[in-house]
Each structure stands twice: as C-alpha cells, then as structure tokens.
CHARMM internal coordinates of N, CA and C (Angstrom, degrees):
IC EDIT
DIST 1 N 1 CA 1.4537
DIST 1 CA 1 C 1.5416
ANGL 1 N 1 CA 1 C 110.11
DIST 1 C 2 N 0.8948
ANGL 1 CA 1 C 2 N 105.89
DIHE 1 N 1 CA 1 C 2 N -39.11
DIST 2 N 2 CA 2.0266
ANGL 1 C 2 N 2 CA 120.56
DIHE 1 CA 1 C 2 N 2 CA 176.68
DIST 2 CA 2 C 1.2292
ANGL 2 N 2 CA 2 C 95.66
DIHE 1 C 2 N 2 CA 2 C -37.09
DIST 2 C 3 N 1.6923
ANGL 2 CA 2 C 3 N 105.98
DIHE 2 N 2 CA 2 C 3 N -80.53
DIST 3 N 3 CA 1.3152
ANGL 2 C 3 N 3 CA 120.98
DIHE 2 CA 2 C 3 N 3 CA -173.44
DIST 3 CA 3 C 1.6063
ANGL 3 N 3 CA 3 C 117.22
DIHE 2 C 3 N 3 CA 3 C -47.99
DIST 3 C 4 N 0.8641
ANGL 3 CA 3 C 4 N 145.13
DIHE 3 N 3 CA 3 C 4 N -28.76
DIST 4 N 4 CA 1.4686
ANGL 3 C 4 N 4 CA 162.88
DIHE 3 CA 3 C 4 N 4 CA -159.88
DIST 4 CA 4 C 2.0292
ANGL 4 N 4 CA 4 C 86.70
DIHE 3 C 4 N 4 CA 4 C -87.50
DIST 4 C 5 N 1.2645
ANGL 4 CA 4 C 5 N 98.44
DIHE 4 N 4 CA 4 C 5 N -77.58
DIST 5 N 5 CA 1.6163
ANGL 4 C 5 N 5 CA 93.54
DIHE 4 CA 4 C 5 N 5 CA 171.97
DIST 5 CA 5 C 0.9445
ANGL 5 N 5 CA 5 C 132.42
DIHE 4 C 5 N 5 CA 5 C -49.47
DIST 5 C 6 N 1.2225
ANGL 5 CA 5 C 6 N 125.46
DIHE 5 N 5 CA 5 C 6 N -23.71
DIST 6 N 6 CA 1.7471
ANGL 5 C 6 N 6 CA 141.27
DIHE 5 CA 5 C 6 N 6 CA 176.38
DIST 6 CA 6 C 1.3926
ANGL 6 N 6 CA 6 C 106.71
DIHE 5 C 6 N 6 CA 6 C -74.77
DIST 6 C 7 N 1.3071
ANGL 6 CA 6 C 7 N 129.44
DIHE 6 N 6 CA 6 C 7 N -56.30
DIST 7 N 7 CA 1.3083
ANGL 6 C 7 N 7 CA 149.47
DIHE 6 CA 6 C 7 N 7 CA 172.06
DIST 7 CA 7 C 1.7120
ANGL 7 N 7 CA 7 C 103.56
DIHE 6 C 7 N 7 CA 7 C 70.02
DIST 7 C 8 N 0.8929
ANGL 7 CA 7 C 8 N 106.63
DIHE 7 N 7 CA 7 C 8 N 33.41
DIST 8 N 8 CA 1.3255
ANGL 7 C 8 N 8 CA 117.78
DIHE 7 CA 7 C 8 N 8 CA 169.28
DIST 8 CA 8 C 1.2387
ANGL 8 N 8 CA 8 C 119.65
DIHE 7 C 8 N 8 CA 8 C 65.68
DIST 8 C 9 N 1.8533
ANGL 8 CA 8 C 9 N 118.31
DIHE 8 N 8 CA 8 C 9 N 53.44
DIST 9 N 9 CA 1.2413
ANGL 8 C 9 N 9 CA 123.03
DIHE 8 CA 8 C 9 N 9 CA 155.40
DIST 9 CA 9 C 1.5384
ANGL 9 N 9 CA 9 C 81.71
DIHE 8 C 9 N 9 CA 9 C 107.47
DIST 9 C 10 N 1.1708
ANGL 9 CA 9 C 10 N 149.61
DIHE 9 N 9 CA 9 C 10 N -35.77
DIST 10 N 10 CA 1.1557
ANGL 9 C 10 N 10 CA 155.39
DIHE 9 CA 9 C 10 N 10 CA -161.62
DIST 10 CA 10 C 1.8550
ANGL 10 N 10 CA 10 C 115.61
DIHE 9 C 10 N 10 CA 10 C -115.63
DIST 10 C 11 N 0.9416
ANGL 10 CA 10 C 11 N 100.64
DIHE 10 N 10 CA 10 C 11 N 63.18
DIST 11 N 11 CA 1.6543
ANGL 10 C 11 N 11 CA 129.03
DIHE 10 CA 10 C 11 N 11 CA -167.07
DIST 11 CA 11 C 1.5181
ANGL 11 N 11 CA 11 C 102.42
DIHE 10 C 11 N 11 CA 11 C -90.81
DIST 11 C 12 N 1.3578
ANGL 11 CA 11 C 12 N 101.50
DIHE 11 N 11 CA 11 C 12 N -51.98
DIST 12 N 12 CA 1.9888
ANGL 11 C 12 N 12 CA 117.33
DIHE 11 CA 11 C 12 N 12 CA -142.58
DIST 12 CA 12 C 1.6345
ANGL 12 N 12 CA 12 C 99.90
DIHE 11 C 12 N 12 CA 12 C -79.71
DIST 12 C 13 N 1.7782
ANGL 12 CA 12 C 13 N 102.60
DIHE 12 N 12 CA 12 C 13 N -41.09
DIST 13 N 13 CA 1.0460
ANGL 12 C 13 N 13 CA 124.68
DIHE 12 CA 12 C 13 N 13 CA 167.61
DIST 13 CA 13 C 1.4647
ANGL 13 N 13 CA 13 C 131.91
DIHE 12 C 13 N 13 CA 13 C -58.21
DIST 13 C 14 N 1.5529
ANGL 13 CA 13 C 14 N 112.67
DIHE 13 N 13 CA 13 C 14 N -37.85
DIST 14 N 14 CA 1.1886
ANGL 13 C 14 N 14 CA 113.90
DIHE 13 CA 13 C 14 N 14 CA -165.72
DIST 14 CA 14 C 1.4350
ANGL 14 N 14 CA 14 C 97.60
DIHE 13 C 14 N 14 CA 14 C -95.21
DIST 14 C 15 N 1.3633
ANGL 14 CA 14 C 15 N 121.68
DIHE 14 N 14 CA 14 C 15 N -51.54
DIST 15 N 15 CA 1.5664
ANGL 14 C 15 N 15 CA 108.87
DIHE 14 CA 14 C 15 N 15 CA 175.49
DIST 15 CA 15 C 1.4518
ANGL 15 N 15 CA 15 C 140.02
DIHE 14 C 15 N 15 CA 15 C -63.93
DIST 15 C 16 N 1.6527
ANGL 15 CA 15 C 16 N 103.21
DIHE 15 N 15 CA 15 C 16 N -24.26
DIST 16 N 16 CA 0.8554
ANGL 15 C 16 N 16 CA 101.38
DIHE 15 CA 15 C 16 N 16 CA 147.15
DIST 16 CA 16 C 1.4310
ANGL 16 N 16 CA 16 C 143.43
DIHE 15 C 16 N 16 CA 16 C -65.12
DIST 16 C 17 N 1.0578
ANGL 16 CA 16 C 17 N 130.40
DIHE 16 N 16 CA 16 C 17 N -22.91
DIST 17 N 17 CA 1.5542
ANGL 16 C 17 N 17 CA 142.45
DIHE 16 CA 16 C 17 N 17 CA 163.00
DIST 17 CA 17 C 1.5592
ANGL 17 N 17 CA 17 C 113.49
DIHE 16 C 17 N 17 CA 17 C -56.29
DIST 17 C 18 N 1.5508
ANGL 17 CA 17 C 18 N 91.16
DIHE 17 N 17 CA 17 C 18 N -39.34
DIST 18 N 18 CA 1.7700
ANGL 17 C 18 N 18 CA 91.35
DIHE 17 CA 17 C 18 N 18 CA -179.86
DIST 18 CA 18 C 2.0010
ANGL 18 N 18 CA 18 C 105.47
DIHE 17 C 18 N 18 CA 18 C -85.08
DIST 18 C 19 N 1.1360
ANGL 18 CA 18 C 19 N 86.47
DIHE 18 N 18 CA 18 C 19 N -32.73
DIST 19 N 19 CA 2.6394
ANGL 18 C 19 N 19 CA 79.33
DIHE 18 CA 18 C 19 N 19 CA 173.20
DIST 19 CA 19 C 1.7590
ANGL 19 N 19 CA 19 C 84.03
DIHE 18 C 19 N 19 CA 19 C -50.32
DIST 19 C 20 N 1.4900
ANGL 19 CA 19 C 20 N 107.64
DIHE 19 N 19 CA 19 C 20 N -70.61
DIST 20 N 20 CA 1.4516
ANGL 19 C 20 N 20 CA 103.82
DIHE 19 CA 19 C 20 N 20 CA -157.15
DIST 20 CA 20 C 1.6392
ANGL 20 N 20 CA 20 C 107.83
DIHE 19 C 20 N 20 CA 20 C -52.90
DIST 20 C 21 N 0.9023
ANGL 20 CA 20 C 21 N 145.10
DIHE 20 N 20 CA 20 C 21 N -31.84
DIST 21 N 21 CA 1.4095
ANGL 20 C 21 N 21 CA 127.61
DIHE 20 CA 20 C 21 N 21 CA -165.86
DIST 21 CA 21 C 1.7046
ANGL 21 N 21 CA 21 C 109.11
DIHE 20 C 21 N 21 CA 21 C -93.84
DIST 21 C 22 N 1.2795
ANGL 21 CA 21 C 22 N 109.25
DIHE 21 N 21 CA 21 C 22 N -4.62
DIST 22 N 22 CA 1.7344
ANGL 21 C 22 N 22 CA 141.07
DIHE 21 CA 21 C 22 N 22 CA -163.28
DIST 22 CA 22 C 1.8328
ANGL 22 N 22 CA 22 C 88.32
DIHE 21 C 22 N 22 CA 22 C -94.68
DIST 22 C 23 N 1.4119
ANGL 22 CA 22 C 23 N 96.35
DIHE 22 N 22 CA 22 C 23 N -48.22
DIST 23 N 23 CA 1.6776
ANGL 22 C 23 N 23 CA 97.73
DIHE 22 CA 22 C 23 N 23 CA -174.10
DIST 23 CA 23 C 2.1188
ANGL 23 N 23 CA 23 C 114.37
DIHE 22 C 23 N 23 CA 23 C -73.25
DIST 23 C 24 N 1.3140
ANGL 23 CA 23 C 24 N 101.79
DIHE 23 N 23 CA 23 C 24 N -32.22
DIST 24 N 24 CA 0.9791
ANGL 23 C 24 N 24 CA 123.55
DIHE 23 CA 23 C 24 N 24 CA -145.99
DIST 24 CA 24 C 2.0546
ANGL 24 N 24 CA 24 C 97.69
DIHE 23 C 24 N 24 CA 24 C -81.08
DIST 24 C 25 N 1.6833
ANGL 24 CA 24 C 25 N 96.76
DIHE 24 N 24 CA 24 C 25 N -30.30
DIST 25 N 25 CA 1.3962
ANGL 24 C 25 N 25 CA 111.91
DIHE 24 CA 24 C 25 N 25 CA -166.59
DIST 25 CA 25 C 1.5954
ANGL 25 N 25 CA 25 C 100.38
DIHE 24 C 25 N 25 CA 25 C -95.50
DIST 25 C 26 N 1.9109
ANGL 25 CA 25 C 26 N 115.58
DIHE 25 N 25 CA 25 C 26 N -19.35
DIST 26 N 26 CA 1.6287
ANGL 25 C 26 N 26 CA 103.31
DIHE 25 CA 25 C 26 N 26 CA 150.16
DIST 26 CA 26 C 0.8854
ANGL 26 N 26 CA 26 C 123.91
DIHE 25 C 26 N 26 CA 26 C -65.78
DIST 26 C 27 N 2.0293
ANGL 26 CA 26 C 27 N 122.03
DIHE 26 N 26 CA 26 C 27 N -62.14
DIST 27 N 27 CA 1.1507
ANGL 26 C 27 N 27 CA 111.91
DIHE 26 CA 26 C 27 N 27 CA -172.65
DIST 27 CA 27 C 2.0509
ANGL 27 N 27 CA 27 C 114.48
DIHE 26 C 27 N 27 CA 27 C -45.16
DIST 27 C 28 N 1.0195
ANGL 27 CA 27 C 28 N 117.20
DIHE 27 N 27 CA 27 C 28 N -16.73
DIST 28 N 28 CA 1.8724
ANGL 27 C 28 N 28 CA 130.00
DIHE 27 CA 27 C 28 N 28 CA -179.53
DIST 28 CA 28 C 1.5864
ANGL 28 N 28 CA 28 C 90.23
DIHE 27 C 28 N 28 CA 28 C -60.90
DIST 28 C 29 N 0.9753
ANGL 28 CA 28 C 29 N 113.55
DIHE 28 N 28 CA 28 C 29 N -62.13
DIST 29 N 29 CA 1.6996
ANGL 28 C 29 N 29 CA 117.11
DIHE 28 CA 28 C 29 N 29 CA -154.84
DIST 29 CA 29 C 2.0599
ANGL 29 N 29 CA 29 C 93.80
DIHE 28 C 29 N 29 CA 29 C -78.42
DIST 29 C 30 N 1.3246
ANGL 29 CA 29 C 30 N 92.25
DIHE 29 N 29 CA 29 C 30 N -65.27
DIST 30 N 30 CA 2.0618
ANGL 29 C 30 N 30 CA 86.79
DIHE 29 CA 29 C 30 N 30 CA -160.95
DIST 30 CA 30 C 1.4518
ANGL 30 N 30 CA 30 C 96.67
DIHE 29 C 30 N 30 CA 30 C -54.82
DIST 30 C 31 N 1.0939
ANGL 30 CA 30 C 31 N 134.73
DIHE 30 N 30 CA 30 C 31 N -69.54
DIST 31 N 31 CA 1.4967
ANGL 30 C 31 N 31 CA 132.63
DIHE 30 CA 30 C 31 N 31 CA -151.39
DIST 31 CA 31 C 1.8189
ANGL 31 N 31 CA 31 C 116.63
DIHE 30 C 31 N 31 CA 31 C -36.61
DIST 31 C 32 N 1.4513
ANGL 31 CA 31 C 32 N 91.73
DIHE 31 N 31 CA 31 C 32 N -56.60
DIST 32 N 32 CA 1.2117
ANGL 31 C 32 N 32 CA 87.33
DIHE 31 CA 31 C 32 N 32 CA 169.83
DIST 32 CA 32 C 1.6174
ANGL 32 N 32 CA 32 C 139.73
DIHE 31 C 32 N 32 CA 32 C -59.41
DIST 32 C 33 N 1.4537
ANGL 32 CA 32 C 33 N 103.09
DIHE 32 N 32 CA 32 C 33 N -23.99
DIST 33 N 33 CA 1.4931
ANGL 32 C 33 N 33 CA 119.54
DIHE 32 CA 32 C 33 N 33 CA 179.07
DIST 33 CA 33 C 1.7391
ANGL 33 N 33 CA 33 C 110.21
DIHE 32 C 33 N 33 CA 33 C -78.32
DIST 33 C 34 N 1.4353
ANGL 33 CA 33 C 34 N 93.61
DIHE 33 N 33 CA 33 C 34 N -29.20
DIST 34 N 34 CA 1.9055
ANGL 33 C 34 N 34 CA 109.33
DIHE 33 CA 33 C 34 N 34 CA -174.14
DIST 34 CA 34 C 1.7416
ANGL 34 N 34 CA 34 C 100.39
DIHE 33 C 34 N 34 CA 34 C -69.18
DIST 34 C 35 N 1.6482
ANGL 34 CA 34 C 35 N 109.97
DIHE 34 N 34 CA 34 C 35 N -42.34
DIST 35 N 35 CA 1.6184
ANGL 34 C 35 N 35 CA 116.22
DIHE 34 CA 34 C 35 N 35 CA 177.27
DIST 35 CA 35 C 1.3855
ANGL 35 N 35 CA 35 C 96.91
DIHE 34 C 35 N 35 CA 35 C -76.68
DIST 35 C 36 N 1.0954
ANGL 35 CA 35 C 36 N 136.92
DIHE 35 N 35 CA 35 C 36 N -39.58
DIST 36 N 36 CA 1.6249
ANGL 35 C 36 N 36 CA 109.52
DIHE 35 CA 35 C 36 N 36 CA -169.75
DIST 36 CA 36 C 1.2319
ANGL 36 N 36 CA 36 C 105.29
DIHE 35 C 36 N 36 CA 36 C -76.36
DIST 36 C 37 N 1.3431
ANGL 36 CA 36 C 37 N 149.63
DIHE 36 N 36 CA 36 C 37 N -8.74
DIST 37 N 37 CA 1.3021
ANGL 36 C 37 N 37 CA 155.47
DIHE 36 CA 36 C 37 N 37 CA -158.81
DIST 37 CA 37 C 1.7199
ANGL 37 N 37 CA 37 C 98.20
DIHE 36 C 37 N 37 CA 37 C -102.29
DIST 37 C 38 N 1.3071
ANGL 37 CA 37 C 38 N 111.90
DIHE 37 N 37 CA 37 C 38 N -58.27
DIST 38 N 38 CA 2.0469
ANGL 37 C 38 N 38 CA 111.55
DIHE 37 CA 37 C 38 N 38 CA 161.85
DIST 38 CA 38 C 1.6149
ANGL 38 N 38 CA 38 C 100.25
DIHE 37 C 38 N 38 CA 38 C -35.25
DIST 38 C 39 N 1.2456
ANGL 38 CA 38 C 39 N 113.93
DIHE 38 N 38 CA 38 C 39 N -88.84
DIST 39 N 39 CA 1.7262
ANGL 38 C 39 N 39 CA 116.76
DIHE 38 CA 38 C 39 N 39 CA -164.82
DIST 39 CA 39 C 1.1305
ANGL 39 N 39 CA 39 C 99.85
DIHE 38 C 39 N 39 CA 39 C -51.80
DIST 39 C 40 N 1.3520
ANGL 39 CA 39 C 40 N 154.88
DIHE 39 N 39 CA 39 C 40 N -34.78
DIST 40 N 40 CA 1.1147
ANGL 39 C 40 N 40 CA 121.83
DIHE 39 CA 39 C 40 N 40 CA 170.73
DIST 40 CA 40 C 1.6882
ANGL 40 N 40 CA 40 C 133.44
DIHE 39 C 40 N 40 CA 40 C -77.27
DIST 40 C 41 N 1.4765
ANGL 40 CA 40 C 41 N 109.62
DIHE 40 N 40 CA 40 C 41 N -14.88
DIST 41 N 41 CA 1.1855
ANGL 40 C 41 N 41 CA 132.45
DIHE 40 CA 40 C 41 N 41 CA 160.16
DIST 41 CA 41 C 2.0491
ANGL 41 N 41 CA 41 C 109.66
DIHE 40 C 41 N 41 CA 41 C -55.91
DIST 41 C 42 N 1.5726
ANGL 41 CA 41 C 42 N 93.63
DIHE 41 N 41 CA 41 C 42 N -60.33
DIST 42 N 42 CA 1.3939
ANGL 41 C 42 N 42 CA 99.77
DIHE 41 CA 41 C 42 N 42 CA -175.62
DIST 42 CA 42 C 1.6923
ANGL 42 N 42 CA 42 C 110.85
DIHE 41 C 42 N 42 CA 42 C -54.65
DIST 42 C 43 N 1.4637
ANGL 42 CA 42 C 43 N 122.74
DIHE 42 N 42 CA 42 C 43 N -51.79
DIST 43 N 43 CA 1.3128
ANGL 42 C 43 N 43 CA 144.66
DIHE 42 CA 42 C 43 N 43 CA 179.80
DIST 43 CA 43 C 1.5818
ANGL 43 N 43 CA 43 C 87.34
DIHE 42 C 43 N 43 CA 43 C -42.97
DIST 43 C 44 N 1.1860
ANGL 43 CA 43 C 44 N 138.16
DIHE 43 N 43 CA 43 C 44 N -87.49
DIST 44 N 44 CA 1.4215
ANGL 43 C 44 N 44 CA 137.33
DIHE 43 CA 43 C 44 N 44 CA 170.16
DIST 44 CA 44 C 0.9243
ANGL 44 N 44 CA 44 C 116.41
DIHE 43 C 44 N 44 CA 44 C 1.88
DIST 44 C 45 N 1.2873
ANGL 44 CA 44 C 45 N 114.75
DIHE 44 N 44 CA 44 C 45 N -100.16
DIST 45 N 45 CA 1.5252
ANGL 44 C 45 N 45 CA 122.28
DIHE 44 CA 44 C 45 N 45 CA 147.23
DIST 45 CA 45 C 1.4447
ANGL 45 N 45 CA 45 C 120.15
DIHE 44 C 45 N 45 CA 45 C 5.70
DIST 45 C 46 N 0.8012
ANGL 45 CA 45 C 46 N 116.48
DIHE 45 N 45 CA 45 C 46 N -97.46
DIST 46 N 46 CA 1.7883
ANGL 45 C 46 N 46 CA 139.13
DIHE 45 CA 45 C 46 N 46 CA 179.18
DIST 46 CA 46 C 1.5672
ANGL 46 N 46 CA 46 C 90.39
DIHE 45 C 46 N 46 CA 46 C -31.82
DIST 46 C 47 N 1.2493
ANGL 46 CA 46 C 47 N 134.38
DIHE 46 N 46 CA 46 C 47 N -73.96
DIST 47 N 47 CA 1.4897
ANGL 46 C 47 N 47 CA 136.52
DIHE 46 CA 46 C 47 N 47 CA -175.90
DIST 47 CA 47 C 1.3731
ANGL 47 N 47 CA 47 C 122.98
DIHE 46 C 47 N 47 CA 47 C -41.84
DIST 47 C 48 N 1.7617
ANGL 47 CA 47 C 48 N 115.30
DIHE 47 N 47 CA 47 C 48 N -46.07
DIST 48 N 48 CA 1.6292
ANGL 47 C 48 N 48 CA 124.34
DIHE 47 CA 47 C 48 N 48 CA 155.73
DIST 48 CA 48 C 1.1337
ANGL 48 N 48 CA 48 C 121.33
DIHE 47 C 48 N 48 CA 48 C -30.02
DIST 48 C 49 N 1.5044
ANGL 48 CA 48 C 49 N 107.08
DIHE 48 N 48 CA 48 C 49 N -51.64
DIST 49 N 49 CA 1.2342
ANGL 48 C 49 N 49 CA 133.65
DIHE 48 CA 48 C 49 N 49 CA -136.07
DIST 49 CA 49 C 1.7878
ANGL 49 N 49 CA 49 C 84.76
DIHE 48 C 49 N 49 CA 49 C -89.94
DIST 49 C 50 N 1.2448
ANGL 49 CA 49 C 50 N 135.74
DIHE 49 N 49 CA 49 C 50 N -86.92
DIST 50 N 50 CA 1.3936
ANGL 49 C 50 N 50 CA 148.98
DIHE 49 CA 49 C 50 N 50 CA 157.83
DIST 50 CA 50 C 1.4145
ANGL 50 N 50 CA 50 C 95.89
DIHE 49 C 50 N 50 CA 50 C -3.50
DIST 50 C 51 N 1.3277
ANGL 50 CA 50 C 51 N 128.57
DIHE 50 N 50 CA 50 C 51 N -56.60
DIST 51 N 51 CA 1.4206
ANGL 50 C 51 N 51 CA 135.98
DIHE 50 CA 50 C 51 N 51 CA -160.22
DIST 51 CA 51 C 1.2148
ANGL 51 N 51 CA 51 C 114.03
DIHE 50 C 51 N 51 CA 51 C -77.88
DIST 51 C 52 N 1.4661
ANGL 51 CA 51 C 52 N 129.73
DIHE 51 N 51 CA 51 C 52 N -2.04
DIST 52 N 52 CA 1.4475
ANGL 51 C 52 N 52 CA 133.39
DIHE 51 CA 51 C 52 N 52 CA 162.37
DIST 52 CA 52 C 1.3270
ANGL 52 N 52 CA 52 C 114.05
DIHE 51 C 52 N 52 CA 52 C -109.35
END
COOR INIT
IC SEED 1 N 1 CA 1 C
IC BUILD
C-alpha cells in the first residue's frame, strides 16, 4: 500500500492532479446550481416588484 501511495517518486504530482481535477468537477456541478438559485431568487424579486 506504501508503494501504491508513493507511486514511484511521483506522489506530489499524481495526487495532486487528482484534488485538482476532484476540485474542478465540483466547482462543474455547484456553480451552476448556486446561479440557478440567484435567477430564481432575482425573478422573485422582479415579480414583487411588477406586482406593486
């Protein structure tokens, strides 16, 4: 298992590549869900707003 983690001198490199691509495939998923959650907040808004 050591060795497996070590990856043969090439550790720092390889896991790191995988946080970053690990990070890269959240920011993929939340962001978009975080913006559809604004416009629909804003849309709200906007409708109140019309409605007086």
């Amino acid at each position: 298992m050591s060795e497996f983690l070590h990856m043969g001198g090439y550790a720092l490199y390889v896991w790191s590549s995988y946080g970053i691509a690990f990070l890269i495939m959240l920011f993929g998923i939340f962001k978009p869900l975080i913006l559809h959650k604004q416009q629909l907040r804003e849309l709200k808004l906007k409708r109140q707003r019309e409605k007086r």
